[in-house]
N, C-alpha and C positions, 0 to 999 in steps of 0.2 A: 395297409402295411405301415406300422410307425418304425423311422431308422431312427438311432440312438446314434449320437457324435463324440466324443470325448476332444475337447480343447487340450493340446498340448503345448504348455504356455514357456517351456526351455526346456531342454537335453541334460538329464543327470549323467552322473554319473557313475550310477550302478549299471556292473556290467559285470559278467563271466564270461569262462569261458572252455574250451573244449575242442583236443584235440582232431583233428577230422579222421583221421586214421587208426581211431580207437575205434570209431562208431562200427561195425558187421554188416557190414551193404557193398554190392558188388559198385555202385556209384555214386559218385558227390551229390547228385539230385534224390537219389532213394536215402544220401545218410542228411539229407536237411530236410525232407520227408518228415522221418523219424524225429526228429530234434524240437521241431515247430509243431509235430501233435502234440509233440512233450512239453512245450513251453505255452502251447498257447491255453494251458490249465492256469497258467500264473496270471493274477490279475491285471497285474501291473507290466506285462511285457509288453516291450514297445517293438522290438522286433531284434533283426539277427540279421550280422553279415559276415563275411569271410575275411580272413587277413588273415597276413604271413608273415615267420618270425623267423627269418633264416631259410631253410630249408623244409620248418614246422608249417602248414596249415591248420588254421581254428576259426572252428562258429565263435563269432562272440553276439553273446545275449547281452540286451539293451532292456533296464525296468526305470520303470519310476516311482521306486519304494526301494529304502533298502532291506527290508522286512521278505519280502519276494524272493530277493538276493541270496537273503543268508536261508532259507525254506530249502532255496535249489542248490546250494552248493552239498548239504547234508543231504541230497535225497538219489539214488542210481537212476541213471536211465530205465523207463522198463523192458522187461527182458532183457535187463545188460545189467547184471551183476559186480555191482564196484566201479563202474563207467558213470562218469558225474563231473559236474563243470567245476571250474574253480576261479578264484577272486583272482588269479595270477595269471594276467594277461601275455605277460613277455617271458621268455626262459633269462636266467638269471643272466645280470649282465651292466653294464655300464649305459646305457641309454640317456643321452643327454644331446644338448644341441652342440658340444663339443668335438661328437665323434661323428657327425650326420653330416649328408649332402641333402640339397635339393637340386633333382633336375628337372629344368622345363621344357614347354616346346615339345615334348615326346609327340610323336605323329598319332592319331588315333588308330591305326591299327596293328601299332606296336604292344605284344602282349607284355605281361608283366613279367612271365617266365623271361622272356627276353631281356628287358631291363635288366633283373634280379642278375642272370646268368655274368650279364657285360661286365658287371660294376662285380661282381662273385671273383674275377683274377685278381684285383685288389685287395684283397683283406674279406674276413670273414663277415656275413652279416648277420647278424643277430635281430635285426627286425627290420622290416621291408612295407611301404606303404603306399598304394597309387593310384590317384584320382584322375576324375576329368573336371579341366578348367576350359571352357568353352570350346573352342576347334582344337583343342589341345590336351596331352596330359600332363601331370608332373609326378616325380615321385619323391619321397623321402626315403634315404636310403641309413640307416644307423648300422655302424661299424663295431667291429667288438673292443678294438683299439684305435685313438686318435691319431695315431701313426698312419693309417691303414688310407685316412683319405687324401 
């Protein structure tokens, strides 16, 4: 059996994307099912994660072509009629390091709805982002107005 490698030599930055509440699955794991048979036709897909823009949840697709890119945004889901990714990651909005926090330190089994909820009595959020930094997480949290933080 010969495996074949592909060297990923840095992260572009072709990417879509797509609402998770559009996709017709009774779950988040049957509608990324669906999304990753559909994308892994693209040659160039590097993969796909979840992030949230407010209250919005989206798969976003990760290529390394932007030829792949512009292929998937013109093309529907199949069997989903009109359901199709788009270059437009964030809903419209001010997104800057102006209007953002970062918080760190978050405990690891602090979920993210929880973060998102806390910091949700201050001001509206318009994009919301949360990783793990070794025993810890942080998040980045963008507001809609620089008032708000």
């Amino acid at each position: 059996m010969t495996q074949e490698w592909v060297v990923v030599n840095k992260c572009t930055n072709f990417q879509a994307a797509i609402l998770i509440d559009q996709i017709p699955s009774k779950n988040n794991i049957n509608k990324k099912k669906i999304v990753e048979k559909f994308l892994i036709n693209y040659k160039g897909f590097m993969g796909l994660y979840i992030t949230r823009f407010g209250k919005q949840r989206k798969f976003v697709a990760n290529f390394d072509n932007e030829e792949d890119l512009n292929n998937l945004v013109v093309t529907d889901l199949p069997d989903y009629k009109g359901i199709r990714f788009s270059k437009e990651l964030a809903p419209i909005g001010n997104i800057n390091k102006e209007n953002s926090i970062r918080v760190k330190n978050i405990p690891l089994n602090t979920s993210s709805t929880l973060v998102c909820a806390t910091f949700e009595k201050y001001g509206k959020i318009i994009k919301f982002f949360m990783q793990t930094k070794d025993l810890w997480q942080e998040a980045i949290i963008y507001f809609e107005k620089k008032e708000d933080i």
